[in-house]
Backbone as CSV, one residue per row, in Angstrom:
resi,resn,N_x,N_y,N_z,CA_x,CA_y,CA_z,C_x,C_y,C_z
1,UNK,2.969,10.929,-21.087,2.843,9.885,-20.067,2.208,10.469,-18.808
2,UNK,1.260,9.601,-18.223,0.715,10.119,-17.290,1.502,10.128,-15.574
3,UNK,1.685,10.938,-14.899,2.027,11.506,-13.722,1.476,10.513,-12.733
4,UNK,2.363,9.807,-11.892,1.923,8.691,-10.733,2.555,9.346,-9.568
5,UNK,1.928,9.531,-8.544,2.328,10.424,-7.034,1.784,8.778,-6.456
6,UNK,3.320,9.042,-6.015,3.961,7.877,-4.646,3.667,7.912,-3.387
7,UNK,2.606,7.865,-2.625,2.283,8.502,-1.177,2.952,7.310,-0.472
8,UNK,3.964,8.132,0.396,4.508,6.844,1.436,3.606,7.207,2.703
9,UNK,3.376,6.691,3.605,3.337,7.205,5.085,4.472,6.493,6.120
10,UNK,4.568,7.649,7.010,6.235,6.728,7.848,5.886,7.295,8.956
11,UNK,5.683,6.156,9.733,6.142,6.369,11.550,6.971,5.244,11.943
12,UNK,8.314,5.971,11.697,9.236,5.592,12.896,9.952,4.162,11.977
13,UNK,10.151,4.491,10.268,10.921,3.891,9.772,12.294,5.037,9.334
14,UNK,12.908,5.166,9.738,14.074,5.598,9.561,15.237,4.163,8.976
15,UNK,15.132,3.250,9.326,16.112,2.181,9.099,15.621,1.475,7.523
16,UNK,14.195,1.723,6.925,13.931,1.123,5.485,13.317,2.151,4.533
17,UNK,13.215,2.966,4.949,12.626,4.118,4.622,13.845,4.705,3.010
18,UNK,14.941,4.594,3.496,15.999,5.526,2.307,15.655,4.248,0.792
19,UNK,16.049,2.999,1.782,15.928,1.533,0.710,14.899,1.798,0.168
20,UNK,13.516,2.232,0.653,12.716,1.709,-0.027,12.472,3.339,-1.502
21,UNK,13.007,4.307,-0.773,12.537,5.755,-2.028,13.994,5.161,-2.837
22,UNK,15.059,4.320,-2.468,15.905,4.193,-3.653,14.935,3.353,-4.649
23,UNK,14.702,2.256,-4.418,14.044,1.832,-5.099,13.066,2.057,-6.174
24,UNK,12.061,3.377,-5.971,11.297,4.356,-6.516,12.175,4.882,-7.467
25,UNK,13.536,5.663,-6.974,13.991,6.392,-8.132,14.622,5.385,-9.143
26,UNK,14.856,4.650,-8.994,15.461,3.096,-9.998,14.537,2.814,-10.718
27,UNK,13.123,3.326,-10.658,12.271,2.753,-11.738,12.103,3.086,-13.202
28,UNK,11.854,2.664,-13.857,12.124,2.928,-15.822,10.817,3.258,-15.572
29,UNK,9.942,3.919,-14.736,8.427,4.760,-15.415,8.796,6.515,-15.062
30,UNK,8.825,6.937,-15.636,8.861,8.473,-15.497,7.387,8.844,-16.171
31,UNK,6.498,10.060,-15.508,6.872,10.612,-14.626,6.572,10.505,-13.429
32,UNK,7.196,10.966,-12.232,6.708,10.584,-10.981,6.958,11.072,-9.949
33,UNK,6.034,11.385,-8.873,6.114,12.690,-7.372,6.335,11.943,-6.404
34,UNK,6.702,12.075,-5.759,7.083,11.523,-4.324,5.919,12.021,-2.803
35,UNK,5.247,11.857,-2.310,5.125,12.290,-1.172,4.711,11.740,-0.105
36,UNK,5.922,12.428,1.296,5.969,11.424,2.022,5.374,12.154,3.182
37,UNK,4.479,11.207,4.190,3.770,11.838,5.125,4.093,11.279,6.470
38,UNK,5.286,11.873,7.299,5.692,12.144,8.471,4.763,12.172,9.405
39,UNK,3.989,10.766,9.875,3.077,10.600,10.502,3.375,10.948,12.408
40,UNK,4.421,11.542,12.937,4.734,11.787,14.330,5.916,11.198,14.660
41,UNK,7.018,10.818,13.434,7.686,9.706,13.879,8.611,10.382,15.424
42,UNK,9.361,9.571,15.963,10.297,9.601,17.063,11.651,9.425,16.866
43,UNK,11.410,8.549,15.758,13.325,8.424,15.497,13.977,8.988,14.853
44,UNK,15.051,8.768,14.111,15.818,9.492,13.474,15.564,10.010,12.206
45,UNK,14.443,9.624,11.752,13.535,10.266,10.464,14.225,11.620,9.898
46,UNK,14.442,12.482,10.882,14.484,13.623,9.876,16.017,13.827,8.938
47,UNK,16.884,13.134,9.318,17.885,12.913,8.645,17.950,12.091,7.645
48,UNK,17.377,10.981,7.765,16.758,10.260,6.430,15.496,11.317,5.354
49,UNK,14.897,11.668,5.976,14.132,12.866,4.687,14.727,13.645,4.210
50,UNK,16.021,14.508,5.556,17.172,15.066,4.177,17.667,14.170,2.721
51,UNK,18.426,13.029,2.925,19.270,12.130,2.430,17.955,11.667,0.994
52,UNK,16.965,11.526,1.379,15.839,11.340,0.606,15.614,12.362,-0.634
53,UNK,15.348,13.687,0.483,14.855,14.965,-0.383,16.134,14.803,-2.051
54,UNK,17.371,15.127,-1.481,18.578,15.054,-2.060,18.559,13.981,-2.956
55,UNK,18.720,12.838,-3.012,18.652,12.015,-3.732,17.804,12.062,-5.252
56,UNK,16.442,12.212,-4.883,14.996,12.888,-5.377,15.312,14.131,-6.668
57,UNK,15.875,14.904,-5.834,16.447,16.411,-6.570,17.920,15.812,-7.690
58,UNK,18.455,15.029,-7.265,19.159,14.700,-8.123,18.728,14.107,-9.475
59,UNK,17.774,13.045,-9.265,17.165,12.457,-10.403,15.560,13.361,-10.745
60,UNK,15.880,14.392,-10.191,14.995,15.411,-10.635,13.595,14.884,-10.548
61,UNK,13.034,14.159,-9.666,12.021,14.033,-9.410,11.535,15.070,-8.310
62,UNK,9.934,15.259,-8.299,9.476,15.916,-7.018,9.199,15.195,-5.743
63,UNK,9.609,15.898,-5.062,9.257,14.697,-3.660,8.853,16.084,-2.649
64,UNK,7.873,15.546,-2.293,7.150,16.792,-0.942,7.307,15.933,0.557
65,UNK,7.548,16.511,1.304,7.343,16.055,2.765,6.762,16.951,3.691
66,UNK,5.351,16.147,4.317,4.337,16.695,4.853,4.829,16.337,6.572
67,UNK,4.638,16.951,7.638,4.933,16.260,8.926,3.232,16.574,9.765
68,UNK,2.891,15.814,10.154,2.080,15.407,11.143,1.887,14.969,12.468
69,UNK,1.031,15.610,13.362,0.954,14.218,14.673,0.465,13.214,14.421
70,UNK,0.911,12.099,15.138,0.537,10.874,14.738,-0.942,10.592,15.055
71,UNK,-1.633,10.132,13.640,-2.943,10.097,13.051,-3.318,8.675,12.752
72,UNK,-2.360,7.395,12.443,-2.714,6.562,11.966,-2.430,6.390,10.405
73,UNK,-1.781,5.360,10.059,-1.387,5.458,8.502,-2.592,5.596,7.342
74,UNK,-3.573,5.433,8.188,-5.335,5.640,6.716,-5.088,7.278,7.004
75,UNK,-5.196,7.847,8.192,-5.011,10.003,7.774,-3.973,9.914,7.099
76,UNK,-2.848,9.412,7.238,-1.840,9.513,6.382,-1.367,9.583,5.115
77,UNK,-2.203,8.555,4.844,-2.602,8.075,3.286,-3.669,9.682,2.690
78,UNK,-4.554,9.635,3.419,-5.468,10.213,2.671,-5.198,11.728,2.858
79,UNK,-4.154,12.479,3.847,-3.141,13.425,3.699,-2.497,13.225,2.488
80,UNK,-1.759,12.258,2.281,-1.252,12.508,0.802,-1.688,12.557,-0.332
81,UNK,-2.699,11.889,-0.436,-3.680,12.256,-1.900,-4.132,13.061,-1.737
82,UNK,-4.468,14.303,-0.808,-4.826,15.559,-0.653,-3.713,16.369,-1.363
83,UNK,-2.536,16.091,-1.230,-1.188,16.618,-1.761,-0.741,16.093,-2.701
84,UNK,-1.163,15.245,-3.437,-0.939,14.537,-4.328,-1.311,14.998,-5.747
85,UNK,-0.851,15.275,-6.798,-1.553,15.592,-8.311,-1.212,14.911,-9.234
86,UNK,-0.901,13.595,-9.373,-1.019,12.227,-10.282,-2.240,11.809,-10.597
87,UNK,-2.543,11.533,-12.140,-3.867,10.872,-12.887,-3.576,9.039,-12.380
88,UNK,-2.349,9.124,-11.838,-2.311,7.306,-11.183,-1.719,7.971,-9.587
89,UNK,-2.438,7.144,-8.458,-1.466,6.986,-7.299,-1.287,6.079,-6.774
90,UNK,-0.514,5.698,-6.268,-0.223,4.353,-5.531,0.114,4.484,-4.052
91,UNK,-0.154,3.602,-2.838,0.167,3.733,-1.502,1.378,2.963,-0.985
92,UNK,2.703,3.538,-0.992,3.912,2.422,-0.514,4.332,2.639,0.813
93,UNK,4.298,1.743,1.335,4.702,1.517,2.541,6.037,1.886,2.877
94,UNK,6.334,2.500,3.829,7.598,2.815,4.020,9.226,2.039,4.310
95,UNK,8.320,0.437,3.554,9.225,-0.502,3.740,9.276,-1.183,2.335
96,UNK,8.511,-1.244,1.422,8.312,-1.549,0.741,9.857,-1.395,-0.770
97,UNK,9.904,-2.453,-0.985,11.608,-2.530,-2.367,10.496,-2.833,-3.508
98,UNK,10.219,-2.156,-4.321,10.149,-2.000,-6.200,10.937,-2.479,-6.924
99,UNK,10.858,-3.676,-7.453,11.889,-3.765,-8.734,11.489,-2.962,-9.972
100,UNK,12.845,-2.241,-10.141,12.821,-1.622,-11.421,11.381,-1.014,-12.462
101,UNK,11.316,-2.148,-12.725,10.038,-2.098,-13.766,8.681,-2.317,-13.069
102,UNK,8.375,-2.574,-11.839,7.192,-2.476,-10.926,6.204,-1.614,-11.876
103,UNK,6.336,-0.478,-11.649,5.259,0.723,-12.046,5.389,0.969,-13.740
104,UNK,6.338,0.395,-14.028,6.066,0.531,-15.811,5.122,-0.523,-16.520
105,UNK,5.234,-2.000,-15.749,4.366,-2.705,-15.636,2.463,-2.978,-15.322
106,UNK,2.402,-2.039,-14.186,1.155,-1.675,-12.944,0.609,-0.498,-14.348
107,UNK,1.170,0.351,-14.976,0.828,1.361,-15.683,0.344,0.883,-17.527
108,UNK,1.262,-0.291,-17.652,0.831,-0.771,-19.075,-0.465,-1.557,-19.072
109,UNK,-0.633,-2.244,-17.617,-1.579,-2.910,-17.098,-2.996,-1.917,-17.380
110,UNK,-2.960,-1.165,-16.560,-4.588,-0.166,-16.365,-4.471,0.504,-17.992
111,UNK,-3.589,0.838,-18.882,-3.496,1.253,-19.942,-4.549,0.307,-20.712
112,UNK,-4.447,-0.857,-20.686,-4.775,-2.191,-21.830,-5.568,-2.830,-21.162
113,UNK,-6.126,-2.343,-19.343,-7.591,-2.537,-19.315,-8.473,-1.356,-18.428
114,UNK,-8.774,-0.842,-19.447,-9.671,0.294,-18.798,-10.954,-0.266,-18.567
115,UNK,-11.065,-1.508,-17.854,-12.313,-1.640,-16.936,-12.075,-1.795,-15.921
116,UNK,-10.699,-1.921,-15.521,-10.189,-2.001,-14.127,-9.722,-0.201,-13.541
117,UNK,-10.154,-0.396,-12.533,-9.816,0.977,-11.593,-8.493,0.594,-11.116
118,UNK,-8.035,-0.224,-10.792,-6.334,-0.371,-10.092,-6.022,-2.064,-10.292
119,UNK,-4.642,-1.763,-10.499,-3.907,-3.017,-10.445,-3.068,-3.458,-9.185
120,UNK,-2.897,-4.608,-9.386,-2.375,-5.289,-7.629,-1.109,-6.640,-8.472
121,UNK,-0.671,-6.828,-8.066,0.498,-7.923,-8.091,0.746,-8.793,-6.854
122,UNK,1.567,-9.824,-7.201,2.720,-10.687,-6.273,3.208,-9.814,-5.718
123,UNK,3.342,-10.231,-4.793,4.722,-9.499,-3.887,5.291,-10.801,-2.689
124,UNK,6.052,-10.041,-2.089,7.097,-10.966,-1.133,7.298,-10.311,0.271
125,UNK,6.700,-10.865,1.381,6.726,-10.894,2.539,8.048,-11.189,3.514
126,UNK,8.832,-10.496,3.762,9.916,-11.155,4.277,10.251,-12.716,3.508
127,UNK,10.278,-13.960,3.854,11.032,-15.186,3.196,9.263,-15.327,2.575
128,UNK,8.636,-15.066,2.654,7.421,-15.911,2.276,6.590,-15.157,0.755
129,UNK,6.277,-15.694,-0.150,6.140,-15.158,-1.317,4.145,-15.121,-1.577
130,UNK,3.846,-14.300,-1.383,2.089,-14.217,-1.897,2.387,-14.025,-3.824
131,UNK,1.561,-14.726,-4.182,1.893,-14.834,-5.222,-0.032,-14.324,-6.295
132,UNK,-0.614,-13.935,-5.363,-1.809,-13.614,-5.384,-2.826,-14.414,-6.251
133,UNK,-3.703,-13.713,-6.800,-4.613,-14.231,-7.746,-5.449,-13.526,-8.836
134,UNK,-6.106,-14.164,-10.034,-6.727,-13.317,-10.349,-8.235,-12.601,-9.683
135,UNK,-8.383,-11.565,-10.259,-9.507,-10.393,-9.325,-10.834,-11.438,-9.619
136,UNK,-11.665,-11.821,-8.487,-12.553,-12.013,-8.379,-13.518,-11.421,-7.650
137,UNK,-15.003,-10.755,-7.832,-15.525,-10.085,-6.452,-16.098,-11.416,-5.140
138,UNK,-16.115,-12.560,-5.869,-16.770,-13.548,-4.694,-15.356,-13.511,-3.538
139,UNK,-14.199,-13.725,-3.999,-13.285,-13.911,-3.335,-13.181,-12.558,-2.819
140,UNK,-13.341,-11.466,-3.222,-12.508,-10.550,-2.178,-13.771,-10.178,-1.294
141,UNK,-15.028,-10.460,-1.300,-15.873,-10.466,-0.221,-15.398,-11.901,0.787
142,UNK,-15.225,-12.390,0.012,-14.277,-13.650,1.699,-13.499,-13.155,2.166
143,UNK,-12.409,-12.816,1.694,-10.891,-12.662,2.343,-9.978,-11.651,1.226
144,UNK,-9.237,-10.548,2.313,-8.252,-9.830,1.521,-6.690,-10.075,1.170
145,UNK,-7.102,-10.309,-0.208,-6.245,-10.778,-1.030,-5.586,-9.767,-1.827
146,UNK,-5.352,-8.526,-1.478,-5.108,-7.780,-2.810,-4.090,-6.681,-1.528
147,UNK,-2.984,-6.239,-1.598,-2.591,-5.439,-1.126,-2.815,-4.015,-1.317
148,UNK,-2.280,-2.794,-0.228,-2.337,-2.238,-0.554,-1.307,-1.305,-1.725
149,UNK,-0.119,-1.673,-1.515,0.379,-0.948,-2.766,0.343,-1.772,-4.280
150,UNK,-0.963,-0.829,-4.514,-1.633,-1.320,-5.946,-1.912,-0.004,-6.462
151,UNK,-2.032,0.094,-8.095,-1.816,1.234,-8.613,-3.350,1.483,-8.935
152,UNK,-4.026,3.252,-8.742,-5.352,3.225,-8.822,-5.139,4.528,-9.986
153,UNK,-6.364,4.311,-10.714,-6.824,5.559,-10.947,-7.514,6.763,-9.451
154,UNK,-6.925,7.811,-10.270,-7.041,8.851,-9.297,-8.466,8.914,-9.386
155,UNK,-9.190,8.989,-9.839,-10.543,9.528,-10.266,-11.391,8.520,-8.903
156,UNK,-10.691,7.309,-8.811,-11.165,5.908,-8.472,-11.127,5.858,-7.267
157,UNK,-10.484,6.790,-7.065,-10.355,6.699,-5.344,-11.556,6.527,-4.181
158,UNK,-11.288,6.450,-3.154,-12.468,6.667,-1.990,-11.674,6.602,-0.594
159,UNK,-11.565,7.896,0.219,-10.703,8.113,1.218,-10.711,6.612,1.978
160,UNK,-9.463,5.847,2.524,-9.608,5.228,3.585,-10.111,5.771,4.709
161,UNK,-10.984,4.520,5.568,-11.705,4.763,6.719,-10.944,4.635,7.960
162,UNK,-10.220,6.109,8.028,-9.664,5.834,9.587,-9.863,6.141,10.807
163,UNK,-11.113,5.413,11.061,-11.667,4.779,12.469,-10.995,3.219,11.994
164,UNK,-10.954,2.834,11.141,-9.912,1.364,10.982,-8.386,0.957,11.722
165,UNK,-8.197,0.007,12.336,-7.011,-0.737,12.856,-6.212,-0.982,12.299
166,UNK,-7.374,-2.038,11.213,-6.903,-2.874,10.414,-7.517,-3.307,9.340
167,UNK,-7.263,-3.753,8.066,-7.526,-4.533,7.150,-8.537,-3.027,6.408
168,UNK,-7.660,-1.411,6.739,-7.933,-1.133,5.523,-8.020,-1.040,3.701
169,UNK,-6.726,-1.903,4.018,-7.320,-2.150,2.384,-8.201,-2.664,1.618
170,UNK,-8.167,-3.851,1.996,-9.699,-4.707,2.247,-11.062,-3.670,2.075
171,UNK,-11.098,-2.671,3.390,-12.152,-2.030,2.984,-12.604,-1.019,1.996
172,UNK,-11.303,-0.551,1.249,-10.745,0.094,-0.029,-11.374,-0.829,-0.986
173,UNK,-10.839,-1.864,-0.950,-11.353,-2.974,-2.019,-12.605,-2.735,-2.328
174,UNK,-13.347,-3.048,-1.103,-15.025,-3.477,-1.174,-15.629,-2.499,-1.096
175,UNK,-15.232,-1.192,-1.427,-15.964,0.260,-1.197,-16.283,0.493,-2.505
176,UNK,-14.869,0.204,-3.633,-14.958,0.305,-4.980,-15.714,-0.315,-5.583
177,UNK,-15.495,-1.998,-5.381,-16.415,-2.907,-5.675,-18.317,-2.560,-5.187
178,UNK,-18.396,-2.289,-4.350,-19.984,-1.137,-4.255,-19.982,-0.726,-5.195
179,UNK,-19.307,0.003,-5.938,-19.447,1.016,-6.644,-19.027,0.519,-8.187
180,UNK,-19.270,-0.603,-8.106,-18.835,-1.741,-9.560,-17.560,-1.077,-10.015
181,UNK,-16.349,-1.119,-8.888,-14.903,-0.653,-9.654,-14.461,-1.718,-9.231
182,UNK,-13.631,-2.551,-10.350,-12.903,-3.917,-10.160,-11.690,-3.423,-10.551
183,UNK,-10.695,-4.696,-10.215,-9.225,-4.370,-10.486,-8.752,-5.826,-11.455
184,UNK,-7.044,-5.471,-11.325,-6.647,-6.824,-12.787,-5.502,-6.807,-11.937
185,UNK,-5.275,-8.144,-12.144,-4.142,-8.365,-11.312,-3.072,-9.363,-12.532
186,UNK,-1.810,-8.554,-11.853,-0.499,-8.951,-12.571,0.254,-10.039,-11.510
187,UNK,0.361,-11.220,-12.410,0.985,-12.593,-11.982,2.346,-12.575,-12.100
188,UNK,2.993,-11.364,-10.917,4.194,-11.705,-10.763,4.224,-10.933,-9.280
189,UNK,5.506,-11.104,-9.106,6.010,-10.809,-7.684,6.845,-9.019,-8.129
190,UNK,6.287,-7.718,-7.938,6.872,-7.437,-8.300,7.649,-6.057,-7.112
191,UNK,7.307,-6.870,-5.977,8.206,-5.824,-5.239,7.872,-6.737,-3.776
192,UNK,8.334,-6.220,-2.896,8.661,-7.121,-1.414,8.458,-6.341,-0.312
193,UNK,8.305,-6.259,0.985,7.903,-5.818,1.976,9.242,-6.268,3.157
194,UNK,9.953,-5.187,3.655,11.309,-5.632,4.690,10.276,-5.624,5.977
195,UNK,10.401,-6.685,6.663,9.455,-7.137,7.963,10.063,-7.222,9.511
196,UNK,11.699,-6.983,9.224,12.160,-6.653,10.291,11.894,-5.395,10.769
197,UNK,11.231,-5.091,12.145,10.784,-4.159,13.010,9.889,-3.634,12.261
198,UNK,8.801,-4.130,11.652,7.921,-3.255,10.967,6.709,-2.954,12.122
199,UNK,6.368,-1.902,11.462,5.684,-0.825,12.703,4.092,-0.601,11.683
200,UNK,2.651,-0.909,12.369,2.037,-0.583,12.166,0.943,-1.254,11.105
201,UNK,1.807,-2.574,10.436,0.949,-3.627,9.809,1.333,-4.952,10.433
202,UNK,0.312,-5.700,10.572,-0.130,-6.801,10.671,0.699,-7.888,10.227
203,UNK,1.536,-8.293,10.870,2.206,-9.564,10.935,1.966,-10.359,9.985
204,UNK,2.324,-11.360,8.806,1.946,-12.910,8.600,1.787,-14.114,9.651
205,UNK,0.915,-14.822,9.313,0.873,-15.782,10.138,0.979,-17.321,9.724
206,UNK,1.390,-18.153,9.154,0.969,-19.617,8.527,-0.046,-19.846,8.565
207,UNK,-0.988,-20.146,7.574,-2.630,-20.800,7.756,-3.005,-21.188,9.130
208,UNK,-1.963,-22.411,9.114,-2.036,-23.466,10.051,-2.261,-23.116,11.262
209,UNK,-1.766,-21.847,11.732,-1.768,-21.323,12.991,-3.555,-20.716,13.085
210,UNK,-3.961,-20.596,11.939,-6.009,-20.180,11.892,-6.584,-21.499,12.113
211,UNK,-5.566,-22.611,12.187,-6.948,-23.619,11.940,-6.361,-24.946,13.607
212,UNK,-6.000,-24.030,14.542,-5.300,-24.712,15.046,-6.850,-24.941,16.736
213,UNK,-6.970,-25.805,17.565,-8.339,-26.089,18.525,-8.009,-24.909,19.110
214,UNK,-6.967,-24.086,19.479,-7.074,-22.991,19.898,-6.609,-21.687,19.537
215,UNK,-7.332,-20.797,19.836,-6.566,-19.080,19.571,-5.561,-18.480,20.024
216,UNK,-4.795,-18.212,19.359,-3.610,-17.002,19.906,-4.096,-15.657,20.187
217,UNK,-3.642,-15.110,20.826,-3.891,-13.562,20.900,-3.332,-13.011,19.534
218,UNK,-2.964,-13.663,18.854,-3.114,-12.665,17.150,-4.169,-13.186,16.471
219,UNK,-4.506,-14.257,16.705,-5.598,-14.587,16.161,-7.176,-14.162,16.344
220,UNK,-7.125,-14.183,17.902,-8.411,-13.597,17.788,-8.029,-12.090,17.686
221,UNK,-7.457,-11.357,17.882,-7.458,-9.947,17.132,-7.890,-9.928,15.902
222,UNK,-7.032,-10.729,14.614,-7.078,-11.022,13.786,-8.947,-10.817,13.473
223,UNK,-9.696,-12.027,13.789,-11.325,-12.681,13.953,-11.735,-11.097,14.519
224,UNK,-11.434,-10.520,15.047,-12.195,-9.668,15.689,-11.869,-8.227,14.399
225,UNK,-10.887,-7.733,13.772,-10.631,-7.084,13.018,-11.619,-7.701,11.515
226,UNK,-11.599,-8.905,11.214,-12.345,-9.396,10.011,-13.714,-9.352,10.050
227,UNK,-14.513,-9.093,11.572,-15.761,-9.618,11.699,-15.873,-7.583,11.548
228,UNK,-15.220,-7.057,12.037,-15.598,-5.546,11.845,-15.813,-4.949,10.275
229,UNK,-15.006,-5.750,9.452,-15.164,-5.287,8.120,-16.480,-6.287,6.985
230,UNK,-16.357,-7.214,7.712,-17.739,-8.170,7.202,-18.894,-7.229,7.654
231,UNK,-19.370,-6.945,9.023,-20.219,-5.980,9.641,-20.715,-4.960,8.441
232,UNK,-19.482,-4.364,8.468,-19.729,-2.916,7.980,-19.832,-3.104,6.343
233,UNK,-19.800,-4.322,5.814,-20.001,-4.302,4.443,-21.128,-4.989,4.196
234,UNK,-21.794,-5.624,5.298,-23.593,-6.384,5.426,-23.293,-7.517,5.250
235,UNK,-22.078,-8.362,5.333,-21.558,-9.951,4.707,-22.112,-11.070,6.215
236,UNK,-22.081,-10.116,7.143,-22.783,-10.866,8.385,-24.170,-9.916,8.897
């Protein structure tokens, strides 16, 4: 069975951070590395990476922890696939809950289609459920639809761009897609995102609030973050 390295990045989750590596070790895919990249946090982090490490060592998995000044979660990311030696990796957020079978699923997936470079799923937003779609390239040149914790071939990779804010995944997406790498997407929900005090991604918003005679200050951030990645991919 092939080897999947878990790159978390964490600034300044100490409070979802233990929930979310329990979750990891609860999974029915063996085998699998852990590594977590200590992006500058401030809080109580380092007592949770003990409680972590430990846990890890018990179910005899590897888990590495890298510490950093704070770089931004794309150095972060791409710190850990530097440290990383899985033929699959995946990017989890340091908030992020896995059910069980998540990655035994994401792994039977790219198994039974090797024309896809990575798989993406449903997932669950605090109360609100994305329930995604299948991979199209017209659609993901409109709008990003595909999260980032999705399972890639290693080979498949292409460092995130961090001069980015925002909506690197998106530009992950459309870097591959250049490069005619598509993905397959699994029609279920299979893990969730804890959104209390989350640090460092981008809010949900209701449609309704995009289509409203005037802008919020998340919104035009929002317009101003989307028009940077249209730019840089020639879509405007």
């Amino acid at each position: 069975m092939k080897l999947i390295s878990i790159i978390i990045p964490v600034y300044n989750h100490a409070d979802s951070l233990r929930r979310s590596v329990e979750s990891i070790l609860a999974q029915t895919y063996r085998p699998l590395e852990i590594v977590v990249i200590d992006d500058g946090s401030t809080d109580e982090l380092e007592k949770v990476l003990l409680e972590i490490v430990t846990l890890a060592n018990q179910k005899q998995i590897d888990i590495k922890v890298i510490h950093q000044k704070n770089c931004g979660a794309p150095a972060a990311r791409n710190k850990g696939f530097i440290e990383s030696k899985g033929e699959y990796v995946i990017f989890w957020d340091a908030d992020t809950i896995g059910k069980p079978e998540m990655l035994l699923k994401m792994v039977e997936a790219l198994e039974q289609h090797p024309e896809a470079s990575y798989v993406y799923s449903g997932f669950k937003f605090g109360w609100k459920n994305f329930r995604g779609c299948v991979f199209s390239e017209d659609n993901l040149r409109e709008n990003n639809y595909i999260d980032t914790t999705s399972l890639l071939r290693r080979e498949d990779f292409i460092p995130f761009d961090e001069t980015l804010k925002r909506f690197q995944d998106w530009d992950l997406w459309l870097n591959l897609l250049e490069k005619n790498k598509i993905g397959f997407f699994i029609p279920e929900i299979l893990y969730k995102k804890i959104v209390s005090g989350r640090i460092g991604i981008s809010q949900w918003l209701p449609s309704f609030v995009y289509r409203l005679p005037w802008k919020t200050k998340a919104v035009k951030a929002y317009d101003r973050a989307r028009e940077i990645i249209l730019k840089k991919h020639r879509f405007i």
